[in-house]
C-alpha positions as CSV (number, residue, x, y, z in Angstrom):
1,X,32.1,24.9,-7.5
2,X,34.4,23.3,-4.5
3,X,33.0,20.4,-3.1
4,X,33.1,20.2,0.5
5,X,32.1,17.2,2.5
6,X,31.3,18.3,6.1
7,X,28.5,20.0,7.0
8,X,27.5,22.6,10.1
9,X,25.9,20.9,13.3
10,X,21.9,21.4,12.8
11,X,20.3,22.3,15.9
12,X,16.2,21.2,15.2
13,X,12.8,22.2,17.0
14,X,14.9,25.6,18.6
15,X,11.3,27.5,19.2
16,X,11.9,31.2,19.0
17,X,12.5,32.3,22.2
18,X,14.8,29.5,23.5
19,X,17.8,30.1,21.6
20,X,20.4,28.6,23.3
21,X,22.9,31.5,23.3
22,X,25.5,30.5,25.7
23,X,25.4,27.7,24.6
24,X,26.7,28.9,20.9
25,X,29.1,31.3,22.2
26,X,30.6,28.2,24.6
27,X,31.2,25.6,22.2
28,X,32.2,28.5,19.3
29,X,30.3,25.7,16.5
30,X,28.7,27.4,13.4
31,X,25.4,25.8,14.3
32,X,22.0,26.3,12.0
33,X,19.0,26.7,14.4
34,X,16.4,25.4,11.8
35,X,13.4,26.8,10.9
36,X,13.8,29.3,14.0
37,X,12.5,32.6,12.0
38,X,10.0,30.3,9.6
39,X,7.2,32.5,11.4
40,X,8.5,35.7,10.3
41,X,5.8,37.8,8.0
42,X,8.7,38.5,5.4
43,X,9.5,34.9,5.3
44,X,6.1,34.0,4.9
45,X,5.6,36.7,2.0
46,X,9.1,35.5,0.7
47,X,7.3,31.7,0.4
48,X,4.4,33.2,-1.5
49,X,6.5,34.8,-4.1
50,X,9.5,37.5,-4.8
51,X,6.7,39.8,-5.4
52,X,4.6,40.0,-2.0
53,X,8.1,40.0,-0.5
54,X,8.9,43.1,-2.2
55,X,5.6,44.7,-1.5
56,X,6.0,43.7,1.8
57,X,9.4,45.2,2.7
58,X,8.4,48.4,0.7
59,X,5.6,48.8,3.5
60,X,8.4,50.0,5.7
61,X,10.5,51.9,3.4
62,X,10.4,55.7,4.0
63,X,12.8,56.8,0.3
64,X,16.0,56.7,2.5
65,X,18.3,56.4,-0.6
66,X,20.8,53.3,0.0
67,X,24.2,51.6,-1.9
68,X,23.6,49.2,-4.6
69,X,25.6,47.3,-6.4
70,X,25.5,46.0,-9.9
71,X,27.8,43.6,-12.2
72,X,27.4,42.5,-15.2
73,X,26.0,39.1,-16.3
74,X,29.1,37.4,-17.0
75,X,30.7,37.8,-13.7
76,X,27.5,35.7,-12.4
77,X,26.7,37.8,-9.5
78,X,30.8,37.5,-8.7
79,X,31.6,40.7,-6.2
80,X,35.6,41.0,-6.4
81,X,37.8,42.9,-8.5
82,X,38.5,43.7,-12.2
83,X,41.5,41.1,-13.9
84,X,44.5,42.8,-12.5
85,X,43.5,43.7,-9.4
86,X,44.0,47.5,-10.1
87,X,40.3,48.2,-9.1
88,X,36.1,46.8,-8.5
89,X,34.7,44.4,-11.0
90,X,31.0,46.2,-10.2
91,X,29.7,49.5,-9.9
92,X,28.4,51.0,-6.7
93,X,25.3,54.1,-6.8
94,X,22.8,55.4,-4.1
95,X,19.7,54.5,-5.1
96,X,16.3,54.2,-3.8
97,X,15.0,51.0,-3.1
98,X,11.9,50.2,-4.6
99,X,13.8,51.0,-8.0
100,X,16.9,49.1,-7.6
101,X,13.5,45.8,-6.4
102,X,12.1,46.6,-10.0
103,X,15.2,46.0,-11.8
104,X,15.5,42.8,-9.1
105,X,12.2,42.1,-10.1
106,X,12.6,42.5,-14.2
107,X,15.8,40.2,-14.0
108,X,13.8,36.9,-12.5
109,X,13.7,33.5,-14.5
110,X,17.0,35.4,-16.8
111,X,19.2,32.9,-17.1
112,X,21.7,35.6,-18.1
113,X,20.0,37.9,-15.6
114,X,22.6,41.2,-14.6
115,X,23.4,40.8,-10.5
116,X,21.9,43.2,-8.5
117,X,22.8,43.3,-4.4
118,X,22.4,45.6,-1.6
119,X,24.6,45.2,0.9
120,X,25.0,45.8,5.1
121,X,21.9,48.1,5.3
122,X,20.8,49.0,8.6
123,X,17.0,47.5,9.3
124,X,15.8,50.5,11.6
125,X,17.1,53.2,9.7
126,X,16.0,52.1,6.8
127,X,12.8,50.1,6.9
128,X,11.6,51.2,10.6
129,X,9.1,49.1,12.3
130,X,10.3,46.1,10.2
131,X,12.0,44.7,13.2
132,X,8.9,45.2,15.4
133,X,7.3,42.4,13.2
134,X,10.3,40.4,12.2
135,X,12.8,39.9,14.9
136,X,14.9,37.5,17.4
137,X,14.1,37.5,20.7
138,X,17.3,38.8,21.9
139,X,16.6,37.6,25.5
140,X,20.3,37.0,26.8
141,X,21.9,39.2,29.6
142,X,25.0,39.8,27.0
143,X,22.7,41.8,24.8
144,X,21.8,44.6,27.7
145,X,25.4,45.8,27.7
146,X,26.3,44.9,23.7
147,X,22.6,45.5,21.7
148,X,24.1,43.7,17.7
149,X,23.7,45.6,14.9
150,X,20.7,44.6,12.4
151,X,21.4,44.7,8.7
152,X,19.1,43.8,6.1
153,X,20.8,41.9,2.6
154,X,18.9,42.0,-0.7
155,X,19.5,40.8,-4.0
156,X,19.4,38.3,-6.9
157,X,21.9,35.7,-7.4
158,X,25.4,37.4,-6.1
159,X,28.3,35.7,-4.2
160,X,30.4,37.3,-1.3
161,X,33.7,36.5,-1.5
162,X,35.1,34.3,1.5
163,X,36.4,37.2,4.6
164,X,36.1,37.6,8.0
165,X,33.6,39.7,10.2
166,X,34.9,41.1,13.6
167,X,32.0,40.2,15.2
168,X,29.4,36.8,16.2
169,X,27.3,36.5,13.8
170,X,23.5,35.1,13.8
171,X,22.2,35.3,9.4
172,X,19.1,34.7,9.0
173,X,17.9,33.2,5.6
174,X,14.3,35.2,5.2
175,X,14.0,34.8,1.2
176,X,15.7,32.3,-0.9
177,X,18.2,30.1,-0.4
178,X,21.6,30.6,0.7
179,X,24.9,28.7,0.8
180,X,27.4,29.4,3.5
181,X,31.1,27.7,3.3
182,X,32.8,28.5,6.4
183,X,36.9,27.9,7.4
184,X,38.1,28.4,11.0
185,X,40.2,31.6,11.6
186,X,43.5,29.3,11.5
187,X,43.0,28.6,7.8
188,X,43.6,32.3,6.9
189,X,46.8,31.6,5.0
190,X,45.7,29.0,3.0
191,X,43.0,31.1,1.3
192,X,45.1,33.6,0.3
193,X,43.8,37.3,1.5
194,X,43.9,40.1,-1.1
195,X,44.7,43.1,-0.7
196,X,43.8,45.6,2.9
197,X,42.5,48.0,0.5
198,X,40.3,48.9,-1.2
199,X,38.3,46.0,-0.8
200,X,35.0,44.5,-2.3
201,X,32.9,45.0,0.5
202,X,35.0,46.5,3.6
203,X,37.2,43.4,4.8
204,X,39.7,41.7,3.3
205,X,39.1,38.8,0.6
206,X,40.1,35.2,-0.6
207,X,41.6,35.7,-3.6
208,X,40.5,32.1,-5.3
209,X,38.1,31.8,-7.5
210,X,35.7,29.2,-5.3
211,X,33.6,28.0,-8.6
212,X,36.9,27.4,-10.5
213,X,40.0,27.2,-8.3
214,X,43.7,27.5,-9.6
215,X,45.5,24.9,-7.4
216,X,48.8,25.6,-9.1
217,X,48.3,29.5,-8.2
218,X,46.3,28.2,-4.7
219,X,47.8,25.1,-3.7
220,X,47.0,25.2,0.1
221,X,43.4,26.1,-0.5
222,X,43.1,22.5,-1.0
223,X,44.2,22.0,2.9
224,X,41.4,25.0,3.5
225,X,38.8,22.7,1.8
226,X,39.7,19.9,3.8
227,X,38.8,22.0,7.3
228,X,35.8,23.7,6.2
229,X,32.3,23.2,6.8
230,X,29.1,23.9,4.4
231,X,26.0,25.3,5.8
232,X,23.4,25.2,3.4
233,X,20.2,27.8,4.4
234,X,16.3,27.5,3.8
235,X,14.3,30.1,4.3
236,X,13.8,30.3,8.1
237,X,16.9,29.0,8.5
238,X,19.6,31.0,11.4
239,X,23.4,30.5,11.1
240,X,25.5,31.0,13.7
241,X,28.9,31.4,14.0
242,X,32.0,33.1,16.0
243,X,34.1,36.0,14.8
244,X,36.8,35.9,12.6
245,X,35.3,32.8,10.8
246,X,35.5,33.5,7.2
247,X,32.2,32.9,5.0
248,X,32.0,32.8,1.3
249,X,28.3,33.4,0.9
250,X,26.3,32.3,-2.1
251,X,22.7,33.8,-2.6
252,X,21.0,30.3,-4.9
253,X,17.2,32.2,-5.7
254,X,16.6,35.0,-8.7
255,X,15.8,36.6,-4.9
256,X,17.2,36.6,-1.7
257,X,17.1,38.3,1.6
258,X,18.8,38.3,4.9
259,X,18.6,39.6,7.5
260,X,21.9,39.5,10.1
261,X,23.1,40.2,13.8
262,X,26.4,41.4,14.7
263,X,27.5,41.6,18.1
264,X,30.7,41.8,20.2
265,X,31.1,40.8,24.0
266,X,33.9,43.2,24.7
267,X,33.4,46.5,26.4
268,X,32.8,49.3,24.3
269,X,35.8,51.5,25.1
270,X,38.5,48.2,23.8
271,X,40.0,49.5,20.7
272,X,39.5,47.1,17.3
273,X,42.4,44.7,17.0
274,X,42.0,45.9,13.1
275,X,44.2,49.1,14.1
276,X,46.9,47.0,15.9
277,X,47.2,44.8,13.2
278,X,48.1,47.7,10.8
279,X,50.6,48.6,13.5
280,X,51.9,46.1,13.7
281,X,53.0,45.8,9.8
282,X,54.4,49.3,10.7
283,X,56.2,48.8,13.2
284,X,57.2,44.7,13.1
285,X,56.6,42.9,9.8
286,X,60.1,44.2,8.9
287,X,62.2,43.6,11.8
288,X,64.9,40.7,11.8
289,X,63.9,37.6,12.6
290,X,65.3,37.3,16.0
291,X,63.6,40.5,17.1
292,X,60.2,39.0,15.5
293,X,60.7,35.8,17.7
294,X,61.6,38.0,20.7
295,X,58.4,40.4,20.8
296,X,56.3,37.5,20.0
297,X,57.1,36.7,23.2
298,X,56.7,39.8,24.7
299,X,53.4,40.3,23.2
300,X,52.4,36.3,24.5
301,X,52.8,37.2,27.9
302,X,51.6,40.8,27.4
303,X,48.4,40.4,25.3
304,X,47.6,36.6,24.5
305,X,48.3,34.6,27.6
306,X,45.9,35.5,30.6
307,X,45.0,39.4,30.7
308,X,46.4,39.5,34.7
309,X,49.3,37.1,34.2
310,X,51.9,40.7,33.5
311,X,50.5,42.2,36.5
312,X,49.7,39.6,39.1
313,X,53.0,40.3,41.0
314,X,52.8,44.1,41.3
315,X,51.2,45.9,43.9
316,X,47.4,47.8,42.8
317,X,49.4,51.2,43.2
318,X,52.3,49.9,40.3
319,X,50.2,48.4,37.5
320,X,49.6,51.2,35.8
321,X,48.4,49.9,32.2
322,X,48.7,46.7,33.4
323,X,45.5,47.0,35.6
324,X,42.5,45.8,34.3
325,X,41.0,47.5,31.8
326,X,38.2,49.8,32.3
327,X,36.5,52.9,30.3
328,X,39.1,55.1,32.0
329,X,41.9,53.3,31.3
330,X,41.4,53.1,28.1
331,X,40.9,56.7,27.7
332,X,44.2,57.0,28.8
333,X,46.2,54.3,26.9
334,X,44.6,55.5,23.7
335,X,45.7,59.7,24.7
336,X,49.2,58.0,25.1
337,X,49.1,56.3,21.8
338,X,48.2,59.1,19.8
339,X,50.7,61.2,21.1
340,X,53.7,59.1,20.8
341,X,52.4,57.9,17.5
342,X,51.8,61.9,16.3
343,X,55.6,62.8,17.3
């Protein structure tokens, strides 16, 4: 495995309901809050043994079939794709939970042990009520408007290859232990990002092997190592940190769970940058040069510098899409869109 030498700012004696959210989403710092869900029943079961976690989490599962993955022992728990990239390295069924826990549960102290993970599941559909018992106390204003989305992570000992979430991001280690390495958004081109589709798990991956880099096929990850950050998690442990950070995840324990919170602080009605970006291989990857450099400056003053610089000048009546954005607008930038991009 890489080493890496820094390690994520620990905030310690957060209690519960003092979270300092601002606070995170100021300063934009992965920052573990320790200990800050210790007091959870599952994490508590989780300390007593795989199995009362099992049985507890079961207590709130209603036969909701969900996805589970599976690969075999020698890729040791490795979710990526097959040697030449043509497809998955790992197979992916419905199944129903409390079988998929027994095969979890028949592979502990394996030292060989097959890799068994369920991914993003959502906690209320799924196991409703859990959250009633284990939960943050979401009490920031930013939540009334923009509620996350709760997703529960089970398995054995699996990796998640390094990519990037669109949203902020508070894991929280319940079972096991848990290894975050974490690069800033800026070190996207040194970790080399396979292909757009299809993917391992829905975004976009590093393609080096973290346990056993290629530096003469990866040379920059080496300038990636030297600006990330290693956030190792107990079980009680919180992670935070911003969107767009990539995350290479390694689950330690023969089991694990997680539970996360996604959340975005944009309107609902803005559009996901993920559809410009395709876009915009369509319509500019291509161009010369010159006309590269040229909309990159239209797209600065547009879209990246201050969001009423193009329109400050012009009176209300004139803006048109330059206004500020509300649900309206958007309604009808996105009719205009579709019909100029369906001609």
């Amino acid at each position: 495995m890489v080493e890496v030498n820094r390690k994520t700012r620990v905030l310690e004696g957060i209690l519960p309901e003092a979270i300092p959210y601002e606070r995170l989403m100021r300063e934009e710092t992965p920052t573990i809050l320790k200990g800050v869900a210790r007091d959870w029943p599952l994490t508590r079961k989780g300390l007593e043994s795989p199995d009362a976690a099992m049985t507890y989490m079961l207590h709130f599962y209603q036969g909701r079939p969900v996805v589970g993955y599976t690969c075999a022992p020698e890729l040791k728990g490795r979710y990526f794709y097959n040697q030449d990239v043509s497809g998955l390295n790992f197979q992916r069924d419905r199944v129903q939970l409390d079988h998929f826990l027994d095969l979890i549960r028949d592979e502990i102290g394996h030292p060989d042990a097959r890799s068994y993970y369920i991914g993003s599941t959502d906690a209320d559909l799924y196991l409703p009520g859990f959250r009633e018992e284990n939960d943050l106390v979401l009490n920031n204003p930013m939540f009334e408007s923009n509620p996350p989305v709760v997703s529960v992570w089970i398995g054995n000992r699996t990796t998640a290859t390094a990519h990037y979430d669109m949203s902020n991001n508070m894991a929280c280690c319940i079972v096991g232990e848990r290894r975050f390495t974490l690069f800033p958004p800026e070190q996207i081109a040194n970790l080399y990002p396979g292909p757009l589709e299809p993917t391992p798990g829905g975004q976009v991956v590093s393609m080096v092997d973290f346990q056993n880099p290629d530096f003469k096929q990866h040379p920059r990850f080496a300038d990636a190592l030297r600006n990330a950050e290693v956030a190792d998690l107990e079980p009680g442990d919180v992670l935070f940190y911003p969107a767009l950070w990539w995350h290479h995840v390694e689950a330690l324990s023969d089991f694990n769970t997680l539970v996360n919170y996604w959340w975005n602080t944009s309107p609902g009605y803005i559009d996901t940058p993920q559809n410009t970006l395709l876009h915009g291989l369509l319509s500019l990857r291509d161009r010369p040069d010159q006309e590269k450099r040229a909309w990159k400056a239209l797209f600065d003053y547009y879209v990246f510098g201050p969001a009423d610089l193009a329109g400050a000048h012009l009176p209300e009546h004139a803006k048109g899409d330059l206004a500020p954005m509300d649900e309206a607008g958007a309604r009808r930038l996105r009719a205009k869109l579709l019909q100029r991009l369906n001609r």
